[in-house]
C-alpha positions in Angstrom: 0.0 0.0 0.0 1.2 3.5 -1.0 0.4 6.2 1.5 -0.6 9.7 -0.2 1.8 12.2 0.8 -1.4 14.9 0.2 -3.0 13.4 3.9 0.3 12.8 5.9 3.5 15.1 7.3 5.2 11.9 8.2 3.4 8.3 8.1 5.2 5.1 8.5 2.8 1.3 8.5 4.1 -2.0 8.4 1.6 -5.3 7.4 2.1 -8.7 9.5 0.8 -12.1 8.0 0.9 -15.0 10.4 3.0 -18.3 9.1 0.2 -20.9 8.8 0.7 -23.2 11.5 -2.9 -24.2 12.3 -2.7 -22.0 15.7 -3.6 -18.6 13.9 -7.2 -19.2 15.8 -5.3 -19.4 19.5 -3.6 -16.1 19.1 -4.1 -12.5 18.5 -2.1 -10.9 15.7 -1.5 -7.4 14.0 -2.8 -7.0 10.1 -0.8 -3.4 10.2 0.5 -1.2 12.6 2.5 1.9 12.3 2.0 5.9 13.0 0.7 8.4 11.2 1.6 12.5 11.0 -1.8 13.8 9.8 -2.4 16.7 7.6 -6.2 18.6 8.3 -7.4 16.7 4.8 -7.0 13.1 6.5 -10.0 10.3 6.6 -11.3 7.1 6.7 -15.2 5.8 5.5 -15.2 2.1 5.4 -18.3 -0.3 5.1 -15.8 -3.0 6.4 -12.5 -4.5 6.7 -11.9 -7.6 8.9 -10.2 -6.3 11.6 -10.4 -4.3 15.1 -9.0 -0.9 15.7 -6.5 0.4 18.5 -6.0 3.8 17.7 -3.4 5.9 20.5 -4.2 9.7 19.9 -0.6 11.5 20.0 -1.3 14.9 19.4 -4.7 16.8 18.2 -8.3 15.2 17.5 -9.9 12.9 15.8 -13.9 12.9 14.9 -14.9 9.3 14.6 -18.8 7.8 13.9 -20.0 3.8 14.1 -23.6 2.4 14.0 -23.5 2.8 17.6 -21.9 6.2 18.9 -19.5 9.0 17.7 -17.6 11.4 19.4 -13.9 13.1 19.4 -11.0 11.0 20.4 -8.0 13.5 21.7 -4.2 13.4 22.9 -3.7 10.9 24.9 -7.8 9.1 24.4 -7.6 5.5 22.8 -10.1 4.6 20.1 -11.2 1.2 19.8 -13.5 0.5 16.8 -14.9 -2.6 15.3 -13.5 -2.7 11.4 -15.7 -5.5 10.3 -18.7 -3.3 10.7 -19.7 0.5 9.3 -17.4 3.1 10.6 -15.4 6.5 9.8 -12.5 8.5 11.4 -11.5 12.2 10.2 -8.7 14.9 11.3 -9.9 17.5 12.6 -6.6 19.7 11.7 -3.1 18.0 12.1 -3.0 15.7 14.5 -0.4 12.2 15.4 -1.0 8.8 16.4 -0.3 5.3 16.5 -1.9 2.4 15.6 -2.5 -1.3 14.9 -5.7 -3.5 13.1 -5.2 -6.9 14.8 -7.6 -10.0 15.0 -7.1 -13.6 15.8 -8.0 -15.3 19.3 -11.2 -13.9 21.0 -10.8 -10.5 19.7 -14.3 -10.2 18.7 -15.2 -11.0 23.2 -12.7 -8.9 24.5 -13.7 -5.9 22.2 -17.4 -6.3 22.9 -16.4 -6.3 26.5 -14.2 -3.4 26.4 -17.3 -1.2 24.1 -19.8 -2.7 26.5 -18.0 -1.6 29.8 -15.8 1.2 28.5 -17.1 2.9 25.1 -15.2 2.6 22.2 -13.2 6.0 23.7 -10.7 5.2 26.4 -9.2 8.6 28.4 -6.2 7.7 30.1 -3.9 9.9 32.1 -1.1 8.0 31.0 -1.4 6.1 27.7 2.5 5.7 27.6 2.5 2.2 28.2 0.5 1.5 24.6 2.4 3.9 23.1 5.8 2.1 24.1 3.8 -1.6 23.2 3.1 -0.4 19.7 6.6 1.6 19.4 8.4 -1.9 19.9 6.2 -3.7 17.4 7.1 -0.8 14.8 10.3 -1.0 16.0 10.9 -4.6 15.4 8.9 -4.9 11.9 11.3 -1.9 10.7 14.2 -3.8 11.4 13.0 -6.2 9.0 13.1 -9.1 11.7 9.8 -10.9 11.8 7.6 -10.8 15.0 7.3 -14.2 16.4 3.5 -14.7 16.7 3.5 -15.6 20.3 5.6 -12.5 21.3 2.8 -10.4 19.2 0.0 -12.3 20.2 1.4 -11.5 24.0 1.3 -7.3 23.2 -1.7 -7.4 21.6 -3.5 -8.8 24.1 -1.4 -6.7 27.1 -2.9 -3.9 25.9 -6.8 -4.6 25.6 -6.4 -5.9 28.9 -4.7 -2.6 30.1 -8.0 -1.1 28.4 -10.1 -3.7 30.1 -9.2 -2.8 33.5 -9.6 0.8 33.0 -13.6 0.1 33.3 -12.7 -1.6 36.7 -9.9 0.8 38.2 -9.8 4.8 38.6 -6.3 4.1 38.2 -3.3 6.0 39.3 -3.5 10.3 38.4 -6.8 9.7 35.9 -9.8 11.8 37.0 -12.9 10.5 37.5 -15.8 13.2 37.4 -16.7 14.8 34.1 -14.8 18.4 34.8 -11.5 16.9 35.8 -11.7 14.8 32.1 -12.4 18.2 30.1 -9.6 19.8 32.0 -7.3 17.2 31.1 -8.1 16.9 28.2 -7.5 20.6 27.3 -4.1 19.8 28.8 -3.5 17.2 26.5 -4.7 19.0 23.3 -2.5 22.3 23.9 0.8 20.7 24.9 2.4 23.5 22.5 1.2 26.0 24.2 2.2 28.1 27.0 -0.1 26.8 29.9 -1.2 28.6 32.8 -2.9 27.6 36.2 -5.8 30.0 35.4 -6.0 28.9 31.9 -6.9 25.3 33.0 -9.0 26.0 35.4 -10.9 28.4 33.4 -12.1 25.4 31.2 -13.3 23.9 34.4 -15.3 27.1 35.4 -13.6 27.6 38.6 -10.7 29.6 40.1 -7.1 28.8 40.1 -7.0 28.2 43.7 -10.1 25.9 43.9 -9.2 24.3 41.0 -5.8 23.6 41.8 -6.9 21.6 45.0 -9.6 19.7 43.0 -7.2 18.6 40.8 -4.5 17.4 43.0 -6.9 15.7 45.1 -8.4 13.5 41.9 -5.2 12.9 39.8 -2.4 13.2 42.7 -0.7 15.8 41.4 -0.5 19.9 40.8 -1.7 20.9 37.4 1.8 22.0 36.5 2.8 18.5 37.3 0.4 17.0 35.0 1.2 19.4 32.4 5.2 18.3 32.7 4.2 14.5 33.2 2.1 14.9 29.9 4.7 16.5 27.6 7.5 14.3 28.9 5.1 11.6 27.8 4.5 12.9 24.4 8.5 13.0 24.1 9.0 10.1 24.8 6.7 8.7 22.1 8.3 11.2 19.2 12.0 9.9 20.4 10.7 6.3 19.6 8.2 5.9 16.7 9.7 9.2 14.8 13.2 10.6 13.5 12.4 14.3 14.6 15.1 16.3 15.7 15.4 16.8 19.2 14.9 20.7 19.3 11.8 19.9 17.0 10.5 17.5 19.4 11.0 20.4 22.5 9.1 22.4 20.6 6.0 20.3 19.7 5.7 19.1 23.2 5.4 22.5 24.9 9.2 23.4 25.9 10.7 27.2 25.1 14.2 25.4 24.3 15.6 22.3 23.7 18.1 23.4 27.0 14.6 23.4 29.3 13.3 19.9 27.5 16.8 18.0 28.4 16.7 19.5 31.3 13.1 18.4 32.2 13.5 15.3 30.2 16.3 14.1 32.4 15.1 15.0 35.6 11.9 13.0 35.4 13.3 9.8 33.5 16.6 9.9 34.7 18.2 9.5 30.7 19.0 12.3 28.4 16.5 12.5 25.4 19.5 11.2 23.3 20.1 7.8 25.7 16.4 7.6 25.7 15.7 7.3 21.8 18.9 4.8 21.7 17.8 2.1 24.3 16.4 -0.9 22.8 12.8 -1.2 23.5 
């Protein structure tokens, strides 16, 4: 498949067929996986293609509509959709993610159990962990060594489990009343831009003080915290699925100078952005 350079700034997708050992039914497996560097023009409208959908929003948002619900997935939201059935996806602006179509094993169970109890939108405070899942699988494929099934089948399920258990789990940092989510969610969507206190909590409809102690009180920490936490995140995900330069990367995850983001970078993970992007994953 050639990708149209008029719908992406930077795109890379790799396509896995599993050997035919008469186990392809006891396994999960990707069909493709790969990121994508959207221009405003990008979409999808598909009656059907056998597959399931885990979509991890990197930057901007994403409009998507099935026979069942519709909505906006954003930075740092998960979209899970159902291929084999009616279903559309559209940038709204430029906007990043990763991705990987997988079936196999009891995809079809787990995904009507994650819909059923979780939507087909997952917000999570922390999505980093499926972002470094799928990094390693792109990582791996563009090697050109072949993913051994079981070692596939193994991330693929990790991670709809990780989605699984956020029905069941407030989890660690991720808010769980409706204001909190919209507040984050701005957070996560203006990364690039020079976040105040009173900015934030202006979404929210309350004052900087007030909303400061909500916040720390359902997510664990400060709203300056979060925002740091967030755009370290982000980095960490450009260092590994993209070959941006590292000033470039400061500057699309919120930093003045790439001095400030090595700085920051360093202090929270304990590596240099340069040691970071060469450890194996």
């Amino acid at each position: 498949m050639k990708l149209d350079p008029a719908y992406f700034e930077n795109a890379s997708v790799h396509y896995f067929v599993p050997q035919p050992t008469g186990r392809e039914h006891l396994m999960y497996y990707p069909i493709s996986l790969g990121y994508f560097d959207c221009k405003p023009a990008y979409g999808v409208h598909r009656n059907m293609f056998s597959s399931y959908l885990l979509l991890v929003m990197l930057t901007g948002s994403m409009a998507y509509q099935t026979r069942r619900s519709r909505g906006v997935a954003r930075a740092g939201q998960v979209l899970l959709l159902d291929c084999n059935t009616p279903h559309s996806y559209m940038a709204q602006g430029k906007c990043s993610f990763t991705f990987v179509h997988f079936a196999g094993a009891q995809s079809r169970e787990l995904y009507e159990e994650i819909e059923r109890t979780c939507g087909n939108l997952i917000p999570l405070a922390s999505p980093n962990e499926l972002h470094e899942t799928i990094g390693e699988m792109i990582a791996c494929m563009s090697s050109g060594r072949r993913m051994p099934e079981g070692e596939a089948s193994a991330m693929i399920h990790s991670m709809l489990m990780q989605l699984l258990s956020h029905s069941s789990s407030s989890g660690d940092g991720i808010a769980s009343n409706p204001v909190m989510d919209r507040a984050i969610s701005y957070i996560q969507n203006h990364l690039t831009d020079k976040l105040s206190v009173e900015e934030i909590a202006a979404t929210a409809g309350y004052s900087a003080s007030y909303f400061s102690h909500l916040f720390a009180q359902e997510t664990g920490m400060s709203p300056y915290q979060f925002v740091m936490k967030s755009r370290v995140e982000h980095s960490q995900q450009l260092l590994k699925t993209t070959r941006l330069a590292v000033q470039e990367i400061a500057f699309q995850c919120g930093f003045n100078s790439a001095a400030n983001f090595c700085y920051t970078f360093r202090r929270m993970t304990g590596v240099s952005p340069h040691e970071y992007r060469k450890r194996p994953l």
